[in-house]
C-alpha positions in Angstrom: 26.4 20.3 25.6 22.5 19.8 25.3 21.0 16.9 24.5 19.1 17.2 21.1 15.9 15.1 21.2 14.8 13.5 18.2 10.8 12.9 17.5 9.6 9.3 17.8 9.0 7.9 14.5 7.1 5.2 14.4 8.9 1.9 12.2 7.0 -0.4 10.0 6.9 -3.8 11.5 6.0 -7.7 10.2 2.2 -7.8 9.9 0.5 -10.0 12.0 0.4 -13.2 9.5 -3.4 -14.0 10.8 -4.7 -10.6 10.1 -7.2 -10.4 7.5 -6.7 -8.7 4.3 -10.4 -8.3 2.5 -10.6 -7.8 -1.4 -12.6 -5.0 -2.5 -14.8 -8.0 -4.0 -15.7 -9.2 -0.5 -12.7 -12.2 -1.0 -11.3 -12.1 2.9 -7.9 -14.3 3.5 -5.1 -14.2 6.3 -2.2 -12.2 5.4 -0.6 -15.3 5.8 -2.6 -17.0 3.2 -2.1 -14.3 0.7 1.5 -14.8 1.0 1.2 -18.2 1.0 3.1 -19.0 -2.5 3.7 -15.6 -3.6 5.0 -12.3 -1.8 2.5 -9.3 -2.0 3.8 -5.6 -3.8 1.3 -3.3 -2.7 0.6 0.3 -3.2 -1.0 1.5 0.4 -3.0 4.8 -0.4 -5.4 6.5 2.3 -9.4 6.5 1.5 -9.5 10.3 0.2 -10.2 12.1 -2.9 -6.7 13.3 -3.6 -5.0 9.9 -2.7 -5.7 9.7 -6.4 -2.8 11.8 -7.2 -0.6 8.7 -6.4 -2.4 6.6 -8.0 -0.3 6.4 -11.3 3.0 5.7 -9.3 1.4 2.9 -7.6 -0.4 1.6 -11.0 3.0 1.4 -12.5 4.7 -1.0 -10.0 1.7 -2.8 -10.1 1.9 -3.2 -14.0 5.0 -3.8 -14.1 5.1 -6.4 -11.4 1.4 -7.8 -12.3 3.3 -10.4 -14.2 5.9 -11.6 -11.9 5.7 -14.7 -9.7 3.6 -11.7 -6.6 0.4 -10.9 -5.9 0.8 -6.8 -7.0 -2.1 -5.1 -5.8 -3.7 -2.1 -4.4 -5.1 -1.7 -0.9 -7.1 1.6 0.5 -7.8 2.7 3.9 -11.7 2.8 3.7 -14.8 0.1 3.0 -15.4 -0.6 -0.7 -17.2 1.7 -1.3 -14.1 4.3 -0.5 -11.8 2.1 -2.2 -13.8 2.4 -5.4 -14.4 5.8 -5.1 -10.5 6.2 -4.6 -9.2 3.1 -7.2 -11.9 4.0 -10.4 -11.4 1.9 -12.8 -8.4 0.2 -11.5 -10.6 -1.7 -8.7 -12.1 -3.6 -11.7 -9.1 -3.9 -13.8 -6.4 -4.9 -10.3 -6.4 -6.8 -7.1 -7.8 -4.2 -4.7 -8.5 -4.6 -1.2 -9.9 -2.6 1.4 -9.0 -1.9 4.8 -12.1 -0.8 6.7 -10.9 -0.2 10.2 -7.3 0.0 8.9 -6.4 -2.8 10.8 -3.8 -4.0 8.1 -2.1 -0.6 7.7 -1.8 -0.5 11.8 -0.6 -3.9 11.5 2.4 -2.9 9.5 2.8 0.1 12.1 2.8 2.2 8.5 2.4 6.3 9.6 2.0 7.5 6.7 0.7 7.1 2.9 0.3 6.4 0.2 3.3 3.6 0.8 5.1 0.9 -1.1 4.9 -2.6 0.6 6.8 -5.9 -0.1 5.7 -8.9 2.2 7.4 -11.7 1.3 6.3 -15.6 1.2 7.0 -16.1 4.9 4.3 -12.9 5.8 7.4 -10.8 6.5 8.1 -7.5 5.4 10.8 -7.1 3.0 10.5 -3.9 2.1 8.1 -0.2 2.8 8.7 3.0 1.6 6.2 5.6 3.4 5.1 8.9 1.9 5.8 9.6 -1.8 9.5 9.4 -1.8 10.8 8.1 -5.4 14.1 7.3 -4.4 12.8 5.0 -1.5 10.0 3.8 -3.8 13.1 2.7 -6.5 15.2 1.2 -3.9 12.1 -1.2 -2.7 11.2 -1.6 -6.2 14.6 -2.8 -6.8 14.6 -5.0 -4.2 11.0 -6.8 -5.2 12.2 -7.0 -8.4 15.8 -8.9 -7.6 13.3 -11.3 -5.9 11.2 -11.7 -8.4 14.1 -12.0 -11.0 12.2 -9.2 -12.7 12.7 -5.8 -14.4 11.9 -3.0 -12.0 9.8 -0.1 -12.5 11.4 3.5 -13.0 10.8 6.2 -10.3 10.1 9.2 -10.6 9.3 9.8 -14.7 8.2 13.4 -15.8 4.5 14.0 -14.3 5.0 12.4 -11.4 3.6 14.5 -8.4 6.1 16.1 -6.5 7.7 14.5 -3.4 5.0 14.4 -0.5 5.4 12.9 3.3 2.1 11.8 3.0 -1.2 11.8 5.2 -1.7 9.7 8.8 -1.4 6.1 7.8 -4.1 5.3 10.5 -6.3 7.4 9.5 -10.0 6.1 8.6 -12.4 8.7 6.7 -15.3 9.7 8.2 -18.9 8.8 6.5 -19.8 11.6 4.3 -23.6 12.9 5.4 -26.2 11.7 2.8 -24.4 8.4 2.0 -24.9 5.1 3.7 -21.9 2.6 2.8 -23.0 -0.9 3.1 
């Protein structure tokens, strides 16, 4: 018989621990030191307009686990100026951070987003769901959460977007002509 070939698909990987992890406030720490005495729950989403649409599913794990012994956050692909524009409100009202070359979302060998990340204490990762899956969202959900000895956000509820494989994790967006991001 023929030999079927399957498509390389890239797997998420431990991030380097000494990569650095910028808040959208200009705050810059390892990875490492993030995760010093608290794992990190993370909703990855890309620096576009549309990443938006995920940004309720990612605001309630963060909610939910914004009170557990973790750092639950958001992190966007993009300068701060992109991460505003993407976050809203929520880069006021959350931990935010920016990824600017997407060095962190490379680090993590993520392919696409938005994603669900769990890095544990030791900087290692626990868990990533890639692309807006629910059921693999749940499952890591339900894993931070029997960490954290915590209740566990539900995924999907009614209004959710549909599922979606998501955009190129790596991908940085271009400058938009006119605007000059500091």
């Amino acid at each position: 018989g023929r030999a079927s070939r399957l498509p390389f698909q890239p797997v998420a990987k431990d991030p380097d621990p000494n990569s650095p992890l910028p808040t959208i406030t200009g705050v810059s720490k390892s990875i490492d030191d993030w995760t010093t005495q608290f794992h990190l729950a993370l909703g990855v989403l890309p620096g576009r307009p549309d990443a938006a649409t995920y940004l309720g599913v990612a605001k309630r794990l963060i909610d939910v686990f914004s009170g557990a012994d973790c750092r639950a956050g958001y992190v966007v692909v993009g300068n701060e100026r992109v991460a505003g524009r993407v976050l809203g409100s929520q880069s006021e009202e959350r931990l935010a951070f920016c990824d600017p070359d997407a060095a962190f979302v490379k680090s993590l060998g993520l392919a696409h987003l938005p994603a669900l990340v769990h890095i544990d204490i030791g900087a290692r990762l626990t868990g990533v769901a890639e692309g807006w899956d629910p059921q693999e969202w749940a499952r890591i959900a339900t894993g931070l959460a029997a960490a954290m000895r915590w209740t566990k956000p539900v995924f999907p509820l009614p209004g959710d977007p549909p599922p979606f494989t998501g955009w190129a994790g790596q991908v940085i967006p271009a400058p938009r002509k006119g605007l000059k991001d500091a």
